[in-house]
PDB file of N, CA, C and O in Angstrom:
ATOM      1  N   UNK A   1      51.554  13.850  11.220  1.00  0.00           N
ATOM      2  CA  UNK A   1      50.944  15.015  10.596  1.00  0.00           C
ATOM      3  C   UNK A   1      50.267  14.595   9.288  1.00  0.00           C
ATOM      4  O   UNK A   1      50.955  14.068   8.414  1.00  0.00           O
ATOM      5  N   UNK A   2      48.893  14.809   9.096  1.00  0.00           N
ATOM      6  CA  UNK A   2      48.138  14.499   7.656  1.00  0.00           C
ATOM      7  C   UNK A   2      48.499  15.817   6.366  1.00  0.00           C
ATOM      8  O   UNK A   2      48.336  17.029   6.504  1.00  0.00           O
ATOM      9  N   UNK A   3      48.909  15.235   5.409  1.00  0.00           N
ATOM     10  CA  UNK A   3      49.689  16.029   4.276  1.00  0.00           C
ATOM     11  C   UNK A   3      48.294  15.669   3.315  1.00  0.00           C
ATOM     12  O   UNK A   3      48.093  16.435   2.373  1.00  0.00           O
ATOM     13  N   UNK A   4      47.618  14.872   3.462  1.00  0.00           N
ATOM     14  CA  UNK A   4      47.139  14.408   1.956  1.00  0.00           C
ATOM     15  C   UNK A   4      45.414  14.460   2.382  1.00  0.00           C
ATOM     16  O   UNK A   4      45.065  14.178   3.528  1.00  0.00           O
ATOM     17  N   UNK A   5      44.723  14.730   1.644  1.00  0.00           N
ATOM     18  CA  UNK A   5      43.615  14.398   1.569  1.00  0.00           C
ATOM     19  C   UNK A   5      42.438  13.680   0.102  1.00  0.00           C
ATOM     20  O   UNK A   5      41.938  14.094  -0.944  1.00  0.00           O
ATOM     21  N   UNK A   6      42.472  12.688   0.736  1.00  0.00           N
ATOM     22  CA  UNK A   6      41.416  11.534  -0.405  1.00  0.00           C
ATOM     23  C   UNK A   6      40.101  12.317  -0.775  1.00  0.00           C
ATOM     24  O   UNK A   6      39.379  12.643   0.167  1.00  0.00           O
ATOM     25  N   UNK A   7      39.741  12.633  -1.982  1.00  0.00           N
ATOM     26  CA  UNK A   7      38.617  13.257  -2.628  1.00  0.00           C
ATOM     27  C   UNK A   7      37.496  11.881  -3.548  1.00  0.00           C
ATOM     28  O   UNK A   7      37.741  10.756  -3.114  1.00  0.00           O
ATOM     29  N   UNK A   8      36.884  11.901  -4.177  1.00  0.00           N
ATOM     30  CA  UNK A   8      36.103  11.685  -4.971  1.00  0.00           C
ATOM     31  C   UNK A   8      35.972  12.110  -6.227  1.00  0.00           C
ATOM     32  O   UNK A   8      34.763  12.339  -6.202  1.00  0.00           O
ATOM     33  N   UNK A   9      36.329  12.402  -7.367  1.00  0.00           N
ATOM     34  CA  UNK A   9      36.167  13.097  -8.196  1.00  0.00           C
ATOM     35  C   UNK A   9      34.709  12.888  -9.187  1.00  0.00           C
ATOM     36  O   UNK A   9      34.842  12.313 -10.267  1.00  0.00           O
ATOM     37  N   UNK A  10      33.759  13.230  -8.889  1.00  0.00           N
ATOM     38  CA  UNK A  10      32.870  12.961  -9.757  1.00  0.00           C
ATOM     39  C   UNK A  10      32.364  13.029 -11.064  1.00  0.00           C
ATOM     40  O   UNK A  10      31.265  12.702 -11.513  1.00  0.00           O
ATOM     41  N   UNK A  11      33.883  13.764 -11.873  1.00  0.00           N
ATOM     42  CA  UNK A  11      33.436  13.988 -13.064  1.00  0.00           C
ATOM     43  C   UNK A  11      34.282  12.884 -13.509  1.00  0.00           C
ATOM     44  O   UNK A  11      33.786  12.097 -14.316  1.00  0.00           O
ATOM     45  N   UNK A  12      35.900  12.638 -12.971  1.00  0.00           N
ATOM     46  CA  UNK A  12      36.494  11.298 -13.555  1.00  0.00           C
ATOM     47  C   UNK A  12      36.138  10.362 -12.960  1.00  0.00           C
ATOM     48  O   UNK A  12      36.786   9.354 -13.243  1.00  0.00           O
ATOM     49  N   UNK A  13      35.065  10.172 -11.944  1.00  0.00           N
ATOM     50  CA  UNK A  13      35.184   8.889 -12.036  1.00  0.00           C
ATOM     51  C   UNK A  13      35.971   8.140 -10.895  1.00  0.00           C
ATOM     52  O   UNK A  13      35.711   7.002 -10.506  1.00  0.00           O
ATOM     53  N   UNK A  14      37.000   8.976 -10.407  1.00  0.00           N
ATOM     54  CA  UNK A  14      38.100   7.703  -9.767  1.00  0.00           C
ATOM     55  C   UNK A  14      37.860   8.590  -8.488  1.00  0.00           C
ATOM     56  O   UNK A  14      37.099   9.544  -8.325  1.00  0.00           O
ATOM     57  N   UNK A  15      39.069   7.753  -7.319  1.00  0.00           N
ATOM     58  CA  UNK A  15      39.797   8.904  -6.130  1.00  0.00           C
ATOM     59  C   UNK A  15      40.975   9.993  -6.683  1.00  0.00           C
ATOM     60  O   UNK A  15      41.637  10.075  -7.718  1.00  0.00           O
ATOM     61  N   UNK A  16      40.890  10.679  -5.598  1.00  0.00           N
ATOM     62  CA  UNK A  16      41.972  11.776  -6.181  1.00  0.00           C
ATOM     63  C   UNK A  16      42.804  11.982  -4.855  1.00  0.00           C
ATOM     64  O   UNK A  16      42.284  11.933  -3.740  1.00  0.00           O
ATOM     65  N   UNK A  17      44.321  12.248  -5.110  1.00  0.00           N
ATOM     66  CA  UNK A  17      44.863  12.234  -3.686  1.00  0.00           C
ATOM     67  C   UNK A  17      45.185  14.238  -3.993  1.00  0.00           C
ATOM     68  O   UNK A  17      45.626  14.766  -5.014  1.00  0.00           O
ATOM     69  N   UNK A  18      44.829  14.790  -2.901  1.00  0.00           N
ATOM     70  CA  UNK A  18      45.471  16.056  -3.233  1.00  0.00           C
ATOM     71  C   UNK A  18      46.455  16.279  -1.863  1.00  0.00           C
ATOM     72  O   UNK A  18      46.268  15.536  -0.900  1.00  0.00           O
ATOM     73  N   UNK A  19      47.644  17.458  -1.798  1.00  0.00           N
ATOM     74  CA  UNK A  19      48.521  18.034  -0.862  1.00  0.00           C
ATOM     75  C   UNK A  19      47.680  18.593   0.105  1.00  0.00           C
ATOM     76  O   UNK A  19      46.485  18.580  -0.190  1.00  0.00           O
ATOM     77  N   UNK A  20      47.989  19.078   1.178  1.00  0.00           N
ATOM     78  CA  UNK A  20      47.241  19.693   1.782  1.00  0.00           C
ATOM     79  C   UNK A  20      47.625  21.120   1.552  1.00  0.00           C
ATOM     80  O   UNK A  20      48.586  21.316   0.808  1.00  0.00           O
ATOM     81  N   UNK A  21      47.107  21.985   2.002  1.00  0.00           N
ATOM     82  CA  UNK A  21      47.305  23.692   1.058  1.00  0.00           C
ATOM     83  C   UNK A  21      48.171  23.799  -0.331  1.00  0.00           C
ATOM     84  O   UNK A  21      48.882  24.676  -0.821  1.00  0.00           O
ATOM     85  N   UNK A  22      47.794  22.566  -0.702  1.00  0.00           N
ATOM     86  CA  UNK A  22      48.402  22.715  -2.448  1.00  0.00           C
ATOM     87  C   UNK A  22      46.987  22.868  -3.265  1.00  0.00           C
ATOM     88  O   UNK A  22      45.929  22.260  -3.108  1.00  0.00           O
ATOM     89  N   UNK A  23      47.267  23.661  -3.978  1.00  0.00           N
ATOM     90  CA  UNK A  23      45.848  23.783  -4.991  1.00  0.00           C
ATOM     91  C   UNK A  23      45.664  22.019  -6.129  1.00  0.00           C
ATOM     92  O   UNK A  23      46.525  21.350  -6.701  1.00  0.00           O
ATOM     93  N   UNK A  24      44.081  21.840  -6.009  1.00  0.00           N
ATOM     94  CA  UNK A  24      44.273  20.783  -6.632  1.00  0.00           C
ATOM     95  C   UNK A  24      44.330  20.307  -8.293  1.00  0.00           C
ATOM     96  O   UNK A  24      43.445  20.734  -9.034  1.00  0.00           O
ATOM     97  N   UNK A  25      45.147  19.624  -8.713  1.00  0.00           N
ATOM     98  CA  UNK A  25      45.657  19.153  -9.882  1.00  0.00           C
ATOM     99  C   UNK A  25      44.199  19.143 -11.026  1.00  0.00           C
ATOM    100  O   UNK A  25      44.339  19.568 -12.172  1.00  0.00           O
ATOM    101  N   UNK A  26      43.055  18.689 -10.604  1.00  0.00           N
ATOM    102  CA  UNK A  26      41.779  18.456 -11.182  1.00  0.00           C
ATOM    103  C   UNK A  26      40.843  19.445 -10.618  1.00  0.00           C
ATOM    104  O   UNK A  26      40.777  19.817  -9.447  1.00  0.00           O
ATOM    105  N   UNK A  27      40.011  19.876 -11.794  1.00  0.00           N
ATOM    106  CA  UNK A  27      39.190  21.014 -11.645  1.00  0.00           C
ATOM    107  C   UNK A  27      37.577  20.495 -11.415  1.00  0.00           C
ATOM    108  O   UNK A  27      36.715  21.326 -11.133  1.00  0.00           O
ATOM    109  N   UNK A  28      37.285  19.207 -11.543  1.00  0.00           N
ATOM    110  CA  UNK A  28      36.282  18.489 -11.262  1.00  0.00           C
ATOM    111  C   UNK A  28      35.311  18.595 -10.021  1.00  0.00           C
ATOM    112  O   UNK A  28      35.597  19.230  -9.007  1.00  0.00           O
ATOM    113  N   UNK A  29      34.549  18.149 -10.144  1.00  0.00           N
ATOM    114  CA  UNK A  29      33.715  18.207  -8.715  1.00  0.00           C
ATOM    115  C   UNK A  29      34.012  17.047  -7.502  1.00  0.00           C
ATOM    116  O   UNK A  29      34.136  15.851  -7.768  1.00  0.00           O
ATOM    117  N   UNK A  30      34.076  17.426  -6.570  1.00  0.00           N
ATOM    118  CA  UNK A  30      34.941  16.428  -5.968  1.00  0.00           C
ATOM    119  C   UNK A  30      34.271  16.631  -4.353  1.00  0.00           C
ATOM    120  O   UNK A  30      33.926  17.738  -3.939  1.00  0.00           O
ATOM    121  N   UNK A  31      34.176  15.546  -3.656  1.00  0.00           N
ATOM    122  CA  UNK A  31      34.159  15.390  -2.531  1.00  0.00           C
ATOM    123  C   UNK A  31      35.163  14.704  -1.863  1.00  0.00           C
ATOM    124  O   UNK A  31      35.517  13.559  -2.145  1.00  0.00           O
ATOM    125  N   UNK A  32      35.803  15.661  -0.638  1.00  0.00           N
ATOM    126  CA  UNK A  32      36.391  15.063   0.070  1.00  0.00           C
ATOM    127  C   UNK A  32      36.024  14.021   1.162  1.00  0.00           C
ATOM    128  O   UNK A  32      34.844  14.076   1.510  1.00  0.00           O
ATOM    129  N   UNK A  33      36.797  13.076   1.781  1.00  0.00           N
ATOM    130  CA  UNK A  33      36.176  11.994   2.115  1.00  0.00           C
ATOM    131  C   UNK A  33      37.164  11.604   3.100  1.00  0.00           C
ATOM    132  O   UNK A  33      36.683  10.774   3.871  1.00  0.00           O
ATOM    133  N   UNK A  34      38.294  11.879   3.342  1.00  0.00           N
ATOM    134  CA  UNK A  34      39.169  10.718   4.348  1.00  0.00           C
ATOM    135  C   UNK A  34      40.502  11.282   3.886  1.00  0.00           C
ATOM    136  O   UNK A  34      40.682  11.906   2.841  1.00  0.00           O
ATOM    137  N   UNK A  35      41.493  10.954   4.884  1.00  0.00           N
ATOM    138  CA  UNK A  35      42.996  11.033   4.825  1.00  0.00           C
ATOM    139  C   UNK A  35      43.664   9.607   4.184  1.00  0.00           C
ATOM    140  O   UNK A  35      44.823   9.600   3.769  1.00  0.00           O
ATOM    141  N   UNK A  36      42.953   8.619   4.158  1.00  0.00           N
ATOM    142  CA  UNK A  36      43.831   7.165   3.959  1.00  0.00           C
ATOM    143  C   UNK A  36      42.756   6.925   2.560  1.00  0.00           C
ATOM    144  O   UNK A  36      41.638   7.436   2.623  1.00  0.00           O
ATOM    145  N   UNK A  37      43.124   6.190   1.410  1.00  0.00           N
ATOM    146  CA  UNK A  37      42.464   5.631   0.345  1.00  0.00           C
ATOM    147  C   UNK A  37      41.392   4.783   0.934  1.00  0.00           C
ATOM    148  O   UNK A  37      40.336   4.713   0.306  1.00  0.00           O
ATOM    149  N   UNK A  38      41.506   4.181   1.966  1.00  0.00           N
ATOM    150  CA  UNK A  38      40.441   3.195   2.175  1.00  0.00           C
ATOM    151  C   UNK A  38      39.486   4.128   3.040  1.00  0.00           C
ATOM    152  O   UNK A  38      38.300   4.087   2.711  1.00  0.00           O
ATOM    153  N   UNK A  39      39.816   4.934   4.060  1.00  0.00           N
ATOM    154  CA  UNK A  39      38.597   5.862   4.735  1.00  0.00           C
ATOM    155  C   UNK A  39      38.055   6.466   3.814  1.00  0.00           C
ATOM    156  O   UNK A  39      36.835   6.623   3.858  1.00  0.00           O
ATOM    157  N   UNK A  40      38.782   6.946   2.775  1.00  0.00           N
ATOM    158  CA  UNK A  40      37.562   7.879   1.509  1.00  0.00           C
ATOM    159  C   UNK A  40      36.789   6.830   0.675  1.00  0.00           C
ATOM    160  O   UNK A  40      35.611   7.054   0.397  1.00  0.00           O
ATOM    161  N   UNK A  41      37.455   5.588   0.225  1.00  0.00           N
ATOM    162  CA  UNK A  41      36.618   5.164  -0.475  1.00  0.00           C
ATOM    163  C   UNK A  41      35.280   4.044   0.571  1.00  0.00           C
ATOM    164  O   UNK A  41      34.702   3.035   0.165  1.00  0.00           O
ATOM    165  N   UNK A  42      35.188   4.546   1.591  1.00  0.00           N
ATOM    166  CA  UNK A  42      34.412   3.687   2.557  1.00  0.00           C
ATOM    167  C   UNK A  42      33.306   4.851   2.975  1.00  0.00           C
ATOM    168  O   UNK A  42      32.133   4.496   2.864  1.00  0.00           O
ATOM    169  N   UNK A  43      33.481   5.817   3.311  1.00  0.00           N
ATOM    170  CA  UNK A  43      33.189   7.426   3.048  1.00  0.00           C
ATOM    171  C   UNK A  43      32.102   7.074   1.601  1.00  0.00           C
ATOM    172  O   UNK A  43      31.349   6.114   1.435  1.00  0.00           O
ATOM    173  N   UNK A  44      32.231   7.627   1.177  1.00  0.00           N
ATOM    174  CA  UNK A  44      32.243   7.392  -0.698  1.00  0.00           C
ATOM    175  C   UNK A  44      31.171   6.427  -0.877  1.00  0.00           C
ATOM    176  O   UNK A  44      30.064   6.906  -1.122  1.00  0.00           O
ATOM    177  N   UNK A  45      31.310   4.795  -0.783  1.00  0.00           N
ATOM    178  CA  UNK A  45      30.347   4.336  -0.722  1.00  0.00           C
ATOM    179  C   UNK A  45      29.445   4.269   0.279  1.00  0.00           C
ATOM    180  O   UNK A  45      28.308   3.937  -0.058  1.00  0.00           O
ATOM    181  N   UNK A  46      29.749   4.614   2.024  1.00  0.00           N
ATOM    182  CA  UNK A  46      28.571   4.807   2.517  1.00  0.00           C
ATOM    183  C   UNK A  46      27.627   6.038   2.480  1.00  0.00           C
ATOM    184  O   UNK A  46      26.446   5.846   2.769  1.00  0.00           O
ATOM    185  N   UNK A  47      28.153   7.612   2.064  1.00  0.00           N
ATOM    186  CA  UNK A  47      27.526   8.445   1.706  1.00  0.00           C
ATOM    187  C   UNK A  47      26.978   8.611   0.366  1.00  0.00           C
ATOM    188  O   UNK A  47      25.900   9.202   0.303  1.00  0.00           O
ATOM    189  N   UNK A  48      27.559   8.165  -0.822  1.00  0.00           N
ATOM    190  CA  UNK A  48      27.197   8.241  -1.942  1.00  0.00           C
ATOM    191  C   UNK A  48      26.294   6.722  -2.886  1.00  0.00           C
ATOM    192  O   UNK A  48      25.580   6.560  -3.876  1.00  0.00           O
ATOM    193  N   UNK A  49      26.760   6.114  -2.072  1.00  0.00           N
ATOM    194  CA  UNK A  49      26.465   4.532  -2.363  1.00  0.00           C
ATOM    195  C   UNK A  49      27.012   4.295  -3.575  1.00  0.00           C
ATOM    196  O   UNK A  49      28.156   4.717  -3.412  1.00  0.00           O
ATOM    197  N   UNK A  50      26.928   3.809  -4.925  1.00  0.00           N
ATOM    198  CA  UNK A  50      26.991   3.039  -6.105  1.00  0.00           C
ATOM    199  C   UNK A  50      27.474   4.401  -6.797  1.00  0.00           C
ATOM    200  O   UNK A  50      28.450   4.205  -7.520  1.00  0.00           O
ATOM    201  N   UNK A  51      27.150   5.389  -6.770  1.00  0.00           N
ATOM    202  CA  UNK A  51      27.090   6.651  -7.954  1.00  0.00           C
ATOM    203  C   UNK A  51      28.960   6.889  -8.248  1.00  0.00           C
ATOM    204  O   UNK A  51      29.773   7.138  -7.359  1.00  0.00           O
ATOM    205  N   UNK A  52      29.243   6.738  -9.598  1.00  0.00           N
ATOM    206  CA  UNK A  52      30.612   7.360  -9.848  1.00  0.00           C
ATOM    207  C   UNK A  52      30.793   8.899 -10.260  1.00  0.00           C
ATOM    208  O   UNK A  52      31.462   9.766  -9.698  1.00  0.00           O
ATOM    209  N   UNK A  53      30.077   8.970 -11.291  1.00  0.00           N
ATOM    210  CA  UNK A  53      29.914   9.712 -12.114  1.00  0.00           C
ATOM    211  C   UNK A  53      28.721  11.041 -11.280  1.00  0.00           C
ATOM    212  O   UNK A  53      28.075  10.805 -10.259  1.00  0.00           O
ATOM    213  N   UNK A  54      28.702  12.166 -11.923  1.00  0.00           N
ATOM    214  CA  UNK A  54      28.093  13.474 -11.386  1.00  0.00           C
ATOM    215  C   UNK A  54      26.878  12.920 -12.058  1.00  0.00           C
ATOM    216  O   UNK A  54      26.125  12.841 -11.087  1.00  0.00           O
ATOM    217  N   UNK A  55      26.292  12.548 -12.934  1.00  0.00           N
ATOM    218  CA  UNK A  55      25.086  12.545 -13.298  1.00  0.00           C
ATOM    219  C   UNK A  55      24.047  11.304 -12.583  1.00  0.00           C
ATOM    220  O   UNK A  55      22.819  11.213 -12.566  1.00  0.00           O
ATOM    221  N   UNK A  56      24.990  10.528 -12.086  1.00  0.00           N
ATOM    222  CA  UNK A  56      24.594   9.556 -10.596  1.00  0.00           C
ATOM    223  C   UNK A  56      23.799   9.966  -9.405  1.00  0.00           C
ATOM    224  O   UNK A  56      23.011   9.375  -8.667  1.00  0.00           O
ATOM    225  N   UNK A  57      24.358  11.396  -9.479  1.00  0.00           N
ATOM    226  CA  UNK A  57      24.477  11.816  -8.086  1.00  0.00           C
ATOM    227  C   UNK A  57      23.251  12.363  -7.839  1.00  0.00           C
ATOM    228  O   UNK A  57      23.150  13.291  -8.641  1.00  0.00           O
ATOM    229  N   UNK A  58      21.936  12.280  -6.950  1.00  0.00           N
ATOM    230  CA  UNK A  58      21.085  13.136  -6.648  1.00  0.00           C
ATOM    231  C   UNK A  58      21.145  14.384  -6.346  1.00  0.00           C
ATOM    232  O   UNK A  58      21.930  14.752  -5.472  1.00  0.00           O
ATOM    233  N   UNK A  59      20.290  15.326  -7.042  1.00  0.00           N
ATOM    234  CA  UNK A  59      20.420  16.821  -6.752  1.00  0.00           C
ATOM    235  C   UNK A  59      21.198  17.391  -5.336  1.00  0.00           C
ATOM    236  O   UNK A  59      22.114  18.151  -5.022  1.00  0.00           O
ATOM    237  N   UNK A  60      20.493  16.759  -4.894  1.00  0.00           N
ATOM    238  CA  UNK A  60      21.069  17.549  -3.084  1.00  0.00           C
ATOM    239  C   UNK A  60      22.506  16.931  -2.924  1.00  0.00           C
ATOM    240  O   UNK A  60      23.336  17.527  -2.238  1.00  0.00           O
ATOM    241  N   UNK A  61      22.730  16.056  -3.382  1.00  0.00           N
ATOM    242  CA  UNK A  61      24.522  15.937  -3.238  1.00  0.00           C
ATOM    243  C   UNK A  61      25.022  16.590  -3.953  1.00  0.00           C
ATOM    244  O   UNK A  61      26.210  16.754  -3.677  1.00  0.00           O
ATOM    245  N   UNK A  62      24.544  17.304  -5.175  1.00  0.00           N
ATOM    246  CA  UNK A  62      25.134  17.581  -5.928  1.00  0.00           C
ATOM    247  C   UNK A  62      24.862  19.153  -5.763  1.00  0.00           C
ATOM    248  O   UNK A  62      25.322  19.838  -6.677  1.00  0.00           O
ATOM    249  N   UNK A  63      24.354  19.662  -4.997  1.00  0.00           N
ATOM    250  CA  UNK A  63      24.600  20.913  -4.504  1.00  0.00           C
ATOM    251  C   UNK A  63      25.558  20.465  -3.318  1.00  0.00           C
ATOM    252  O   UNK A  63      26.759  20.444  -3.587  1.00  0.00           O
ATOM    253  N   UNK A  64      25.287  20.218  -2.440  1.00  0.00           N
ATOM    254  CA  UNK A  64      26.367  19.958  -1.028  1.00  0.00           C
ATOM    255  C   UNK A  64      27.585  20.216  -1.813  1.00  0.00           C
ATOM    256  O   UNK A  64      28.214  21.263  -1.659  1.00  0.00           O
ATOM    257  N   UNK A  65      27.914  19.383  -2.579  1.00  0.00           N
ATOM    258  CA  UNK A  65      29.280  19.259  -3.433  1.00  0.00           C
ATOM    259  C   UNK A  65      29.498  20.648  -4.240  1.00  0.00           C
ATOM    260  O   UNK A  65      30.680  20.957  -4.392  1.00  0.00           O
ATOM    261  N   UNK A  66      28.756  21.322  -4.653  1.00  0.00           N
ATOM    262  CA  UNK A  66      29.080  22.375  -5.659  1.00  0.00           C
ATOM    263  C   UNK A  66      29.415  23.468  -4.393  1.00  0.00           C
ATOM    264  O   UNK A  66      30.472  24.099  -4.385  1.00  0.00           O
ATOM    265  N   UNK A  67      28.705  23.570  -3.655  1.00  0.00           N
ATOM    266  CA  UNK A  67      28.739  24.594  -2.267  1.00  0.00           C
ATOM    267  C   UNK A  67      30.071  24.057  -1.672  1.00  0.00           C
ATOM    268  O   UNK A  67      30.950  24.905  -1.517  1.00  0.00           O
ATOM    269  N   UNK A  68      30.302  23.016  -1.381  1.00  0.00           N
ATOM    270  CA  UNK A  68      31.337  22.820  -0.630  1.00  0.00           C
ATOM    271  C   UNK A  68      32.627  22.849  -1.263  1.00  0.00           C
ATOM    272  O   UNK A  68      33.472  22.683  -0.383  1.00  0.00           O
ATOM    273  N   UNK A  69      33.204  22.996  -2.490  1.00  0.00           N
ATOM    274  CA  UNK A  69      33.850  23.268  -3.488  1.00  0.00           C
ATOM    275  C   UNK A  69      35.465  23.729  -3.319  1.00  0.00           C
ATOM    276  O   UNK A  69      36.135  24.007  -4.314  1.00  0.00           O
TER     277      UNK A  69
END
C-alpha cells in the first residue's frame, strides 16, 4: 500500500515527502512526482529539467503547478 508521496517543492528548493491524506507540512508550491525519492527526483529532472527554484520555472509550469495545487 503507497502511504507517501514525493513532491518537489519549488520555493525550498529540495524534495518533500508528504502522508497520504495528511495535509502537507509546507505551504510552498510543489509538484508531485513519484511514490519512491528516486521516481520523483527522475520525474523532476525529466519534466522540469535543471530548474530548483519557482523563478526557474517557465510560466506554463508554473501555472500547471499553481492549478494543480
Amino acid at each position: 500500500m503507497i502511504s507517501t508521496v514525493y513532491s518537489w517543492c519549488f520555493d525550498c528548493g529540495t524534495l518533500h515527502a508528504t502522508r497520504i491524506n495528511r495535509p502537507r507540512t509546507c505551504t510552498g508550491h510543489q509538484a508531485n512526482l513519484g511514490y519512491t525519492p528516486e521516481e520523483a527526483l527522475a520525474a523532476k529532472h525529466r519534466t522540469f529539467g535543471d530548474a530548483n527554484q519557482w523563478h526557474e520555472l517557465p510560466s506554463h509550469h508554473q501555472q500547471r503547478i499553481t492549478a494543480n495545487g
